[in-house]
N, C-alpha and C positions, 0 to 999 in steps of 0.2 A: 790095686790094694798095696798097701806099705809091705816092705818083704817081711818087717818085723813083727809082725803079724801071723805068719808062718813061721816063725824061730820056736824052734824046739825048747829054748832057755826060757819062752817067756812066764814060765810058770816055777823055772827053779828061783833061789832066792839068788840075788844078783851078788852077794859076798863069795859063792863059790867063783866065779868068774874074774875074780879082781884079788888073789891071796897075797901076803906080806911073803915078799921076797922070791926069791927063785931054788933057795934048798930047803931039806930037811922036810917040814910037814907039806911046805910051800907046793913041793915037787907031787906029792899024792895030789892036792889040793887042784892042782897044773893038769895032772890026768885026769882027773876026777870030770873037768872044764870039758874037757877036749870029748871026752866019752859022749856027753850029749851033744858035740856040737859035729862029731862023728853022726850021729842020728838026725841031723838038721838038713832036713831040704832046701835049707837058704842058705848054706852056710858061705857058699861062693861069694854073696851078696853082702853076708856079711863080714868076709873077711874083705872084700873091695873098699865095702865103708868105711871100715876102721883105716884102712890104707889113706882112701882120699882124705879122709874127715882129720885125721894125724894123734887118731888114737895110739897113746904109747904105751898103757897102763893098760891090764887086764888079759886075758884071753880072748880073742875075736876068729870068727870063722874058724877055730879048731889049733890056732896057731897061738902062739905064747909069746910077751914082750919081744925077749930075744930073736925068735924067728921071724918074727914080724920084723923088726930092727934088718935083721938079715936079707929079708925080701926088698924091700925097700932100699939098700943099699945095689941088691942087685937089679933092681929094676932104675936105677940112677935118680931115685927120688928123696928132695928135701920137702921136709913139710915148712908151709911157711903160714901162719896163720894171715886170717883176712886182717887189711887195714883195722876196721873195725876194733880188731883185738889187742892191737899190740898198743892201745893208750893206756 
């Protein structure tokens, strides 16, 4: 079974998960993300995906643009999209 199928988020509305910017309501908006994905039995899964896949944008697995940004630095990874993508 797809993990996202088990995602705690699959029933909130997916604008919480993706707020404009990183301050100010942003920042509620940021925890607000993180609280159900606190409560996600996938969330390892999905924050792995959002890694592989070069999600930049939104909250994934619990973690916020920045942090993500952060991990990925320290894990020594660039994302490079598929051939495919880059015409």
């Amino acid at each position: 079974m797809d993990w996202r199928h088990q995602a705690a988020c699959r029933d909130e509305d997916p604008e919480l998960f993706f707020p404009i910017g990183n301050t100010g309501p942003a920042l509620i908006q940021i925890e607000r993300a993180k609280a159900v994905c606190r409560r996600c039995e996938v969330s390892v899964e999905c924050l792995e995906w959002s890694i592989e896949t070069g999600q930049e944008s939104g909250v994934w697995g619990g973690l916020s643009e920045d942090e993500r940004a952060a991990l990925r630095r320290r894990r020594g990874i660039r994302y490079r999209p598929p051939v495919d993508q880059l015409a």
